[in-house]
Short mmCIF file of the C-alpha atoms (twelve columns), coordinates in Angstrom:
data_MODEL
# 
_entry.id   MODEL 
# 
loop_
_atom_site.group_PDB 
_atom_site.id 
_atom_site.type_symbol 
_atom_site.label_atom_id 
_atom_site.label_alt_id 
_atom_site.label_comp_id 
_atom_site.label_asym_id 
_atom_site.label_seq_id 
_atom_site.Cartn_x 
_atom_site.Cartn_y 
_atom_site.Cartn_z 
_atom_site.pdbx_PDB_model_num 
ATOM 1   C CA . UNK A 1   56.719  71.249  107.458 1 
ATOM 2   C CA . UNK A 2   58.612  68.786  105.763 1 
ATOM 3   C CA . UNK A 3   58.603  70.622  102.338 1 
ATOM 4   C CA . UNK A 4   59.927  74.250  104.593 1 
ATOM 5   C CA . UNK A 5   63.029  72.481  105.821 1 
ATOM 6   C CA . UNK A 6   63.758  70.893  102.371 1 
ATOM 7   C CA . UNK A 7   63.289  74.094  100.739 1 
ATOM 8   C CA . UNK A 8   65.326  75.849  103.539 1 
ATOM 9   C CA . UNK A 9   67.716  73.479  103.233 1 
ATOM 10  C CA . UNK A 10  68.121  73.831  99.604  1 
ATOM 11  C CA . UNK A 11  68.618  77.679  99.651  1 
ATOM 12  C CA . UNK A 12  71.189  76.835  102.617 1 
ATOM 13  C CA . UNK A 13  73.160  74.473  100.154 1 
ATOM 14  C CA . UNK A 14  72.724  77.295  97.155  1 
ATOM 15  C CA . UNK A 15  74.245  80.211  99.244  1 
ATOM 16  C CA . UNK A 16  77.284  77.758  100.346 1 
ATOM 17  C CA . UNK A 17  77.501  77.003  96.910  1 
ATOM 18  C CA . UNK A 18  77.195  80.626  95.743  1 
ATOM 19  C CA . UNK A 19  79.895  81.437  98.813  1 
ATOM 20  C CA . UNK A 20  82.234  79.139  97.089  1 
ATOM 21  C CA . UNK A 21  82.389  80.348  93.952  1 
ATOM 22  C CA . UNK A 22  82.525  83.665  94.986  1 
ATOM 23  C CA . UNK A 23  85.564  82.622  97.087  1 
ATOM 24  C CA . UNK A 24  86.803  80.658  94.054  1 
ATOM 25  C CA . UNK A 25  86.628  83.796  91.574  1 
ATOM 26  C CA . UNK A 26  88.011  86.231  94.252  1 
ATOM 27  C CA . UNK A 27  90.972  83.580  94.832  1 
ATOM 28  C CA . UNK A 28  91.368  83.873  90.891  1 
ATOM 29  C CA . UNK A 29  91.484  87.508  90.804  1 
ATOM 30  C CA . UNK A 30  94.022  87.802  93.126  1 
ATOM 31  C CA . UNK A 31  96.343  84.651  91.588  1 
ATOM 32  C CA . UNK A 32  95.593  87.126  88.680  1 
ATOM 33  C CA . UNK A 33  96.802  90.004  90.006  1 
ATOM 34  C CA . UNK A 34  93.492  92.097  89.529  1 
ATOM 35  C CA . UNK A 35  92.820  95.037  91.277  1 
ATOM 36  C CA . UNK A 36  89.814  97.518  91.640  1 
ATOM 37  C CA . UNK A 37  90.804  101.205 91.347  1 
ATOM 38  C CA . UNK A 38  93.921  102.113 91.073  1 
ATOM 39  C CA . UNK A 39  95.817  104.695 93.204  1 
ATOM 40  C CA . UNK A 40  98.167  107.485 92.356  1 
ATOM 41  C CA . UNK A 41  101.790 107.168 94.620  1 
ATOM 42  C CA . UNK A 42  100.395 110.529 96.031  1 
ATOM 43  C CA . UNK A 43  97.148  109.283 97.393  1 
ATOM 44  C CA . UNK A 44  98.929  105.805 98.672  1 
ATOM 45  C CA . UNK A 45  101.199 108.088 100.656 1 
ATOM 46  C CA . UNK A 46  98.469  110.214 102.081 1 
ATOM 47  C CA . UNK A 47  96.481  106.983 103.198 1 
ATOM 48  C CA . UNK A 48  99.217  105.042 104.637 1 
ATOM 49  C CA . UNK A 49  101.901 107.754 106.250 1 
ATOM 50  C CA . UNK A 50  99.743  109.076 109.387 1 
ATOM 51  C CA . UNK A 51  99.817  105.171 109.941 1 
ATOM 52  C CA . UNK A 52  103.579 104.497 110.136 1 
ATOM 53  C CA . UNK A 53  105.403 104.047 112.980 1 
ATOM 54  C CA . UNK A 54  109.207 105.268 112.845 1 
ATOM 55  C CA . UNK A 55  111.846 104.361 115.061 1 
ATOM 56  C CA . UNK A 56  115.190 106.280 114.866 1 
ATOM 57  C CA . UNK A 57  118.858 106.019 116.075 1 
ATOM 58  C CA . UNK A 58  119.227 107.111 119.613 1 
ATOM 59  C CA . UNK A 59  121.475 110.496 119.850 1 
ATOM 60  C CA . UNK A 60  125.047 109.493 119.702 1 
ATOM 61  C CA . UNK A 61  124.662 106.323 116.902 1 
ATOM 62  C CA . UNK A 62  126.101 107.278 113.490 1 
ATOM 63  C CA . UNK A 63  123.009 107.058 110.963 1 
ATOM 64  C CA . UNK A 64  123.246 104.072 108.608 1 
ATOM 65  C CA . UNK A 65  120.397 104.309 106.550 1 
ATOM 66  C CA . UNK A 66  116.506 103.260 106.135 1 
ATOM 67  C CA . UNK A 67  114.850 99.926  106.815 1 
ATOM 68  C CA . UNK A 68  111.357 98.985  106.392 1 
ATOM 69  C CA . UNK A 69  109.520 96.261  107.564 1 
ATOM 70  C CA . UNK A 70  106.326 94.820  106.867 1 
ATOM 71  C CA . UNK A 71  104.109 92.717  109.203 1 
ATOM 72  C CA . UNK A 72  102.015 89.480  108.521 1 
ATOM 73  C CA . UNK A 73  98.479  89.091  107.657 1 
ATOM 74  C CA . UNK A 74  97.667  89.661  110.742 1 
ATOM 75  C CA . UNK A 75  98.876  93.023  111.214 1 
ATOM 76  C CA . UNK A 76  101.189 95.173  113.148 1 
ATOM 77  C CA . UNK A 77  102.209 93.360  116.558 1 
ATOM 78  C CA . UNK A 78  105.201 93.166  118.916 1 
ATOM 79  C CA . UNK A 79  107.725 91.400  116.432 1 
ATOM 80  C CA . UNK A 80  107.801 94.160  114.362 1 
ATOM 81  C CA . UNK A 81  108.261 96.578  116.997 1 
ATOM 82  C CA . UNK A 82  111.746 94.233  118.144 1 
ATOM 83  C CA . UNK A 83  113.109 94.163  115.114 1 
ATOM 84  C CA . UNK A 84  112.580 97.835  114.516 1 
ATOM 85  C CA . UNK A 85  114.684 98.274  117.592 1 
ATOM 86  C CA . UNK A 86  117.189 96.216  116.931 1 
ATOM 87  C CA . UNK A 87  117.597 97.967  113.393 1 
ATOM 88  C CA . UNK A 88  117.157 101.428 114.914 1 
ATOM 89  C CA . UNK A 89  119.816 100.585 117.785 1 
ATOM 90  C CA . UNK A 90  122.319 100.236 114.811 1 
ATOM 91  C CA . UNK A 91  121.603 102.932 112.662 1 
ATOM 92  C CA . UNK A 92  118.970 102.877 110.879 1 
ATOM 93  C CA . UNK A 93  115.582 104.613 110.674 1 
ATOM 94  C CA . UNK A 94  113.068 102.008 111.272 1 
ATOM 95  C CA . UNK A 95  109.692 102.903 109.263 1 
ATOM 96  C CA . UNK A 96  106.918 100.149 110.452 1 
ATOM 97  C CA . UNK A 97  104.645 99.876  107.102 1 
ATOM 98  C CA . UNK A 98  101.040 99.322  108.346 1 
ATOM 99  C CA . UNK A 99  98.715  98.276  105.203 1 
ATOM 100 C CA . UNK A 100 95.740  97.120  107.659 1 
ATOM 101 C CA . UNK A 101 94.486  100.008 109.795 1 
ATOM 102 C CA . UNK A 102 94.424  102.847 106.566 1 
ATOM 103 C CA . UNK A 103 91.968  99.874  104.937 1 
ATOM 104 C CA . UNK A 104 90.242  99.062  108.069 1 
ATOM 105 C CA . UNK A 105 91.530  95.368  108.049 1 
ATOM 106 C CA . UNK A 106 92.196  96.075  111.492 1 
ATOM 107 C CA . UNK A 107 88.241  95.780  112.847 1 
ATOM 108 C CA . UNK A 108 86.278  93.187  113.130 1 
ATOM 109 C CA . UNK A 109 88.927  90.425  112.568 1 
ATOM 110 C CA . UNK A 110 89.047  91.534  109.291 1 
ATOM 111 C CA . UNK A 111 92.631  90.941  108.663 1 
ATOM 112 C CA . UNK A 112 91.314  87.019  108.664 1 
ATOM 113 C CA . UNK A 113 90.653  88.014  104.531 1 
ATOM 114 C CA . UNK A 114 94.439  88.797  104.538 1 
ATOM 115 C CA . UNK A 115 95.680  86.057  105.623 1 
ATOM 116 C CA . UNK A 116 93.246  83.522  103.414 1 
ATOM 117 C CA . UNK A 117 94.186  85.418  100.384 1 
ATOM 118 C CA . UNK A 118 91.113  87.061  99.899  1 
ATOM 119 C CA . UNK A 119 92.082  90.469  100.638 1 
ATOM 120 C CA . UNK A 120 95.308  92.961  99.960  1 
ATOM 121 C CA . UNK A 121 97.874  90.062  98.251  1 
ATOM 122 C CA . UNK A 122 101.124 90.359  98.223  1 
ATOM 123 C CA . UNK A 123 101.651 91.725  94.630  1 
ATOM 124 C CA . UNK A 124 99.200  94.596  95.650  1 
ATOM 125 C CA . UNK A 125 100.765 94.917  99.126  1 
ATOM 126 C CA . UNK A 126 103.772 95.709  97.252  1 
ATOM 127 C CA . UNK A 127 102.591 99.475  96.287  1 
ATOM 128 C CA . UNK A 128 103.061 100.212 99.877  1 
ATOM 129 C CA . UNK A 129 106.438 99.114  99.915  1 
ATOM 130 C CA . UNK A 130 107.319 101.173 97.085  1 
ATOM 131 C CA . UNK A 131 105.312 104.208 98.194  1 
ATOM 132 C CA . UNK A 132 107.280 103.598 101.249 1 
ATOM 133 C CA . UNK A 133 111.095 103.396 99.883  1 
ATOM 134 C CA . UNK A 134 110.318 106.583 97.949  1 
ATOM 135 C CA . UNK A 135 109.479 108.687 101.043 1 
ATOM 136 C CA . UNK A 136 110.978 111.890 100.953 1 
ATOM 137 C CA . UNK A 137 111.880 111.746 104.400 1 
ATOM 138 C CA . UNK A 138 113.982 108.794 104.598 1 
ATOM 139 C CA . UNK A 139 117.236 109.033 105.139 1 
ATOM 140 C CA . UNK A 140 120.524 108.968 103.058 1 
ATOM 141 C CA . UNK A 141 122.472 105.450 102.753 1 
ATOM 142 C CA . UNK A 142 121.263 102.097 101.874 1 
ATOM 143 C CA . UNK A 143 117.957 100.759 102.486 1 
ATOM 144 C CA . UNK A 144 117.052 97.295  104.096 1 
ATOM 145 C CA . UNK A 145 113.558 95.379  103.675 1 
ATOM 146 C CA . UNK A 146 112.404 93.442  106.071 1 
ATOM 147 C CA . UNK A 147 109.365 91.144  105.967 1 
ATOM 148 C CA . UNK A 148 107.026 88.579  107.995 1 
ATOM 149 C CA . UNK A 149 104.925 86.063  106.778 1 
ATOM 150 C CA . UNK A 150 102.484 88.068  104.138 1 
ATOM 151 C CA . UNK A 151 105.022 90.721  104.585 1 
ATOM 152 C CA . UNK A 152 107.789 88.757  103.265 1 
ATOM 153 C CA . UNK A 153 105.478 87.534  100.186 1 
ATOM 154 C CA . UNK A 154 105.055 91.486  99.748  1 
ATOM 155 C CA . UNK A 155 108.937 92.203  99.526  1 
ATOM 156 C CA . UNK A 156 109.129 89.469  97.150  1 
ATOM 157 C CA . UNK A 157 106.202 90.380  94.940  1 
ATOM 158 C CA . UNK A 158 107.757 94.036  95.085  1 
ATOM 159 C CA . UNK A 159 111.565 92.635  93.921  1 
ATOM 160 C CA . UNK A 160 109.474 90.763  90.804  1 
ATOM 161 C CA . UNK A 161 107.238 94.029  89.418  1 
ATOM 162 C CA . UNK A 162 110.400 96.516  89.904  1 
ATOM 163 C CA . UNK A 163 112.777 94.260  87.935  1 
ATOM 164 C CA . UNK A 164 110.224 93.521  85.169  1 
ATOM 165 C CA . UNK A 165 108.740 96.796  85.365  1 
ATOM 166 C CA . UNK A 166 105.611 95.603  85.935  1 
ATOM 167 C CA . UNK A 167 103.677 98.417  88.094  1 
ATOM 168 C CA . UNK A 168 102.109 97.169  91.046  1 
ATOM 169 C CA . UNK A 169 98.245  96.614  90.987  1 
ATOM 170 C CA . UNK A 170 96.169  98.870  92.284  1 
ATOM 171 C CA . UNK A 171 98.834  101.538 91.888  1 
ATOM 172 C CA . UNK A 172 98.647  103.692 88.347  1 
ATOM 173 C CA . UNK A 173 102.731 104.595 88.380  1 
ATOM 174 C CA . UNK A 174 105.861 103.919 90.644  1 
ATOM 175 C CA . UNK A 175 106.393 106.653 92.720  1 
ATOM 176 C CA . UNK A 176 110.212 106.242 91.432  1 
ATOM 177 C CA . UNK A 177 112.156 104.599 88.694  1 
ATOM 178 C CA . UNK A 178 111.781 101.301 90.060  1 
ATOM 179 C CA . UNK A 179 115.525 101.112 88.958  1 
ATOM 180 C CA . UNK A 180 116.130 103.764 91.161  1 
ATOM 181 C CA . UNK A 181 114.341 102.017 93.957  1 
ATOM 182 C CA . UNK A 182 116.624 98.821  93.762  1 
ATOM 183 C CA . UNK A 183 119.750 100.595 93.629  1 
ATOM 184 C CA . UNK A 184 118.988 101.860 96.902  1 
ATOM 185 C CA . UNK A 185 118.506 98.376  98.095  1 
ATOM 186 C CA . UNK A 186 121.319 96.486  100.065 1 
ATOM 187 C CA . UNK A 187 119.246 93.598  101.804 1 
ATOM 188 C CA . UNK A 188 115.902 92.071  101.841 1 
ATOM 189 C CA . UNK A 189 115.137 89.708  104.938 1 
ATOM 190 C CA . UNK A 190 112.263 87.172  104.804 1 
ATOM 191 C CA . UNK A 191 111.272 85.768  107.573 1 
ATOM 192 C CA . UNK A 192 108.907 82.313  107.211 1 
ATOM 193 C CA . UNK A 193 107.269 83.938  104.096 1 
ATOM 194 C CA . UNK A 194 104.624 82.933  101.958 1 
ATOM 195 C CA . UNK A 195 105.645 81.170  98.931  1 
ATOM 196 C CA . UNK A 196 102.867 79.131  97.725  1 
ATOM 197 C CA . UNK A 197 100.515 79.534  94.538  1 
ATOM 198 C CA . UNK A 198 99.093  82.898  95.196  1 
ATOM 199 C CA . UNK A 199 103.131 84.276  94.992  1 
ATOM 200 C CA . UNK A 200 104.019 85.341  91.787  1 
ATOM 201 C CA . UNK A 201 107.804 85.933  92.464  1 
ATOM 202 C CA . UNK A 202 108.820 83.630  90.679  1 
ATOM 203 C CA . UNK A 203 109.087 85.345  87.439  1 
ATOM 204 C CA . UNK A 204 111.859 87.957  85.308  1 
ATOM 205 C CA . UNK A 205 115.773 88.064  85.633  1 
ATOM 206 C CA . UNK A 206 116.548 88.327  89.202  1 
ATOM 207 C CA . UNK A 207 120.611 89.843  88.837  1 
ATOM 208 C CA . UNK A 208 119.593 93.070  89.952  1 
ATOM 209 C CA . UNK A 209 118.060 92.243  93.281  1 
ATOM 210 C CA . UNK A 210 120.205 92.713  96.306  1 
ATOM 211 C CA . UNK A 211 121.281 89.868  98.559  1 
ATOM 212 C CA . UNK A 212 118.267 88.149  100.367 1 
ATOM 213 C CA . UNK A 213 118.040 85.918  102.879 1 
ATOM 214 C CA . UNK A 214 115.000 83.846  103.969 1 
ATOM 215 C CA . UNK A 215 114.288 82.342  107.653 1 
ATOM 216 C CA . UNK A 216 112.333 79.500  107.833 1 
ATOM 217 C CA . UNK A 217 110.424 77.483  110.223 1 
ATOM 218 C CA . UNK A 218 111.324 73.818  110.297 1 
ATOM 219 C CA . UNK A 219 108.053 72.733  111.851 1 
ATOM 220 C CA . UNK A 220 105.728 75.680  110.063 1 
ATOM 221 C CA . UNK A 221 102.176 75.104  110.210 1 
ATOM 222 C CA . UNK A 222 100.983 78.214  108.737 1 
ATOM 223 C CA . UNK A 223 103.003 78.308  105.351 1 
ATOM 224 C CA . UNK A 224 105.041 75.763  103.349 1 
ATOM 225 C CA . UNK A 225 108.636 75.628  104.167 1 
ATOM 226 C CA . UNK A 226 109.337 73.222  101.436 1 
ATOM 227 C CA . UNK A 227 107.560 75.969  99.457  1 
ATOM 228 C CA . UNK A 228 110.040 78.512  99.609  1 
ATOM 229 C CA . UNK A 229 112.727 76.625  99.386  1 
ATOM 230 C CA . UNK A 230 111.799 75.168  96.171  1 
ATOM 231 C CA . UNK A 231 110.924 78.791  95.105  1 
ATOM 232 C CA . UNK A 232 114.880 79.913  96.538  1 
ATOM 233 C CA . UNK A 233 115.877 77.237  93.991  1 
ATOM 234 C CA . UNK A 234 114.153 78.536  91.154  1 
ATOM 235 C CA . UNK A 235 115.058 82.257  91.904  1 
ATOM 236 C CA . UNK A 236 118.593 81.163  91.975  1 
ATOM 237 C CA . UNK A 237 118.251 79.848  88.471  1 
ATOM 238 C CA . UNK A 238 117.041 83.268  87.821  1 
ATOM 239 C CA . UNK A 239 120.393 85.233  88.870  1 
ATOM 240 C CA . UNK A 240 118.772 85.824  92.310  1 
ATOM 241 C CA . UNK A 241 121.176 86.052  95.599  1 
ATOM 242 C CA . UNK A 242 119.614 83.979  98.239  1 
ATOM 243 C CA . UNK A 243 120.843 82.652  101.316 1 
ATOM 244 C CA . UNK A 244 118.269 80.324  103.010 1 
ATOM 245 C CA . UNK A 245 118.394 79.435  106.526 1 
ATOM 246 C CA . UNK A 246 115.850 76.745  108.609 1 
ATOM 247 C CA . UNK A 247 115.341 77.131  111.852 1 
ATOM 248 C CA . UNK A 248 114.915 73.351  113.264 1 
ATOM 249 C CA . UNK A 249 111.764 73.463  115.465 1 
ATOM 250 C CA . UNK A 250 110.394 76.718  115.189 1 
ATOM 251 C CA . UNK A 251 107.059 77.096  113.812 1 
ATOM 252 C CA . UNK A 252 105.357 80.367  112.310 1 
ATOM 253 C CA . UNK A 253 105.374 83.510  113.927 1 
ATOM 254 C CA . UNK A 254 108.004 82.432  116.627 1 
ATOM 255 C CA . UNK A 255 108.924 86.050  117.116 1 
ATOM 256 C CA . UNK A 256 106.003 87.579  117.983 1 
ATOM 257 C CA . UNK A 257 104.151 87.504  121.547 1 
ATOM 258 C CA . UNK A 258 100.853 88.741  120.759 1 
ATOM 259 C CA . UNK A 259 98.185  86.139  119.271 1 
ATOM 260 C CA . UNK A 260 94.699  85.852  118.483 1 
ATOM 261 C CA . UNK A 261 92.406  84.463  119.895 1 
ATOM 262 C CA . UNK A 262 92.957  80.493  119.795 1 
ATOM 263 C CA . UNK A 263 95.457  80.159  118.230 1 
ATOM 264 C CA . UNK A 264 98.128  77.411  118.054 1 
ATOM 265 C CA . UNK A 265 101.250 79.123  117.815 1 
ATOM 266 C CA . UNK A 266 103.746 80.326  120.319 1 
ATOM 267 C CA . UNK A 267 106.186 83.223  121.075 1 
ATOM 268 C CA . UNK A 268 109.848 81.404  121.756 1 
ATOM 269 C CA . UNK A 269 112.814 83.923  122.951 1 
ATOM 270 C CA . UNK A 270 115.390 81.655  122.136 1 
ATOM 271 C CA . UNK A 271 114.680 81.359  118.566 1 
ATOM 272 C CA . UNK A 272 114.018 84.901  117.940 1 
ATOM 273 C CA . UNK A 273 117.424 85.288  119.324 1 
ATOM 274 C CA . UNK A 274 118.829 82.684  116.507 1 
ATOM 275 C CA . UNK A 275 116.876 83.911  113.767 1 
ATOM 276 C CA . UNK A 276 118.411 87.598  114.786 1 
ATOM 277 C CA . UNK A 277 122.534 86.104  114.905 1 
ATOM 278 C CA . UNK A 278 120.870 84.383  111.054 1 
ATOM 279 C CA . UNK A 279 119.944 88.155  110.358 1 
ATOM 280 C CA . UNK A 280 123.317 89.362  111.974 1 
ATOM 281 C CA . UNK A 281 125.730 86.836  109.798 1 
ATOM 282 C CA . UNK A 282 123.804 87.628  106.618 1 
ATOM 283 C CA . UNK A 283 124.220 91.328  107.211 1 
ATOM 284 C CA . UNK A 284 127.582 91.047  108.169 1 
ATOM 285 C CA . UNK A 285 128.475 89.097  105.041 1 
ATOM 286 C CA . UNK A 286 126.778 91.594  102.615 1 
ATOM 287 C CA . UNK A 287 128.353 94.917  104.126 1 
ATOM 288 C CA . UNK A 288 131.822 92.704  103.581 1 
ATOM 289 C CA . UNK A 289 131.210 92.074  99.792  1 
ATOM 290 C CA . UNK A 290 129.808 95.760  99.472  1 
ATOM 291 C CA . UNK A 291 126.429 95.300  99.073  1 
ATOM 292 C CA . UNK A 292 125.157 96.660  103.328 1 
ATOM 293 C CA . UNK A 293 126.381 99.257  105.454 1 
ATOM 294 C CA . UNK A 294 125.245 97.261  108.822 1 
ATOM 295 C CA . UNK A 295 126.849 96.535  111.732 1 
ATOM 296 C CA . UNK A 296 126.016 93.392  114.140 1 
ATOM 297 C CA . UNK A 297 122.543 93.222  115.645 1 
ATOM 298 C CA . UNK A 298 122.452 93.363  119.623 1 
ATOM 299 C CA . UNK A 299 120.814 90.196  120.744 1 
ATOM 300 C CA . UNK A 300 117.559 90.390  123.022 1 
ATOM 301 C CA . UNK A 301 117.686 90.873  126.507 1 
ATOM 302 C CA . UNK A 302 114.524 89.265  127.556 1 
# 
């Protein structure tokens, strides 16, 4: 008996081991930017588009242009579907990217692998986006990106491969110039992003990006806050245009309602209303100096 549970206990102690270095090598692959097979734009298109969710201008607002925005690792939930109203109530065609359900990292709590980095990282993420600002059907006028959590990490990874050229991985070509694609950029909003090892942004000559602005959670629990601002500092020595703006005690995901199972974070009205006048000001600023078309966000009326 006693030789069983030392031998069972031994193979228990060689699969953790075996689970770590599998975890270690995947976490490699990804800091790596490795990829398995590689997409054409066409076939990204096809998988992700009967997935989006668009929101347009109601009859009787001027159009303004396109926005996209991009969820955390968790997926597609209520936050995104506020701020798509807000943008759509000004203007703007809101296109919700969803990168989990077309990959299944919807079932099973499978989006978990998202959000540890062992699944979809932001520099692969970043396909979507561009699959997604070259849609056809989007509208004329400038384009804003806006992303949450692993969605802002995506946005950034997406600025860094289109201004070095760099295609994204798992994607054989851009589905444009990605010149062409930042041109069409005036804004890029991230909201309490992820900015830690895993993010390669920090890389190329960063003139040609448009204006960003990052929101940040003083009292984040989920990503580093000191994080991205060092990384805002270091993008700024690159030529990059960043506004940053903390949000004194807000932790992550204060916009969003829906949670998982226990978890530690909550939804708070109030600061989803400052981090949208943060949103407002920066927009307002940029369509002043040329660079956005928007006019002022409506606040919520919760």
């Amino acid at each position: 008996m006693r030789q069983r549970l030392k031998r069972a206990g031994l193979a228990t102690a060689a699969l953790l081991v075996l689970m770590l270095v599998l975890t270690g090598a995947n976490t490699w692959r990804q800091w790596a930017g490795l990829a398995g097979a590689a997409d054409t734009p066409a076939t990204r298109h096809a998988q992700l588009e009967p997935f989006w969710r668009v929101t347009k201008p109601e009859e009787g607002i001027a159009g303004t242009g396109n926005a996209v925005l991009l969820s955390g690792c968790d997926g597609v939930h209520d936050n995104m579907g506020f701020w798509a109203d807000q943008l759509a109530g000004r203007g703007y065609r809101a296109l919700i990217l969803d990168s989990h359900r077309p990959r299944d990292l919807d079932r099973f709590e499978a989006w978990r692998l998202v959000c540890m980095g062992q699944a979809l990282p932001g520099a692969e993420r970043a396909g979507d986006l561009a699959v997604a600002l070259a849609d056809p059907a989007a509208p004329s006028g400038g384009t804003i990106v806006l992303g949450a959590s692993h969605g802002g990490w995506a946005a950034m990874e997406f600025l860094r491969l289109a201004l070095t050229g760099e295609t994204p991985p798992a994607l054989r070509h851009w589905p444009a110039s990605p010149a062409r694609l930042l041109q069409g950029l005036d804004a890029v909003i991230l909201l309490y992003p992820y900015c830690g090892l895993l993010n390669g942004a920090d890389d190329g000559d960063w003139t040609a990006a448009p204006p960003i602005l990052m929101v940040l959670a003083a009292e984040d629990r989920i990503v580093s806050t000191p994080a991205c601002e060092d990384m805002a500092v270091r993008l700024r020595e690159r030529g990059a245009r960043i506004e940053v703006a903390i949000l004194p005690g807000a932790d992550h995901g204060f916009d969003q309602r829906e949670r998982a199972a226990l978890s530690v974070l909550s939804f708070d009205p109030d600061l989803r209303d400052r981090a949208a006048d943060e949103v407002n000001a920066f927009l307002t600023a940029a369509d002043k100096h040329g660079n956005a078309r928007p006019r002022a966000l409506p606040r919520n009326s919760d």
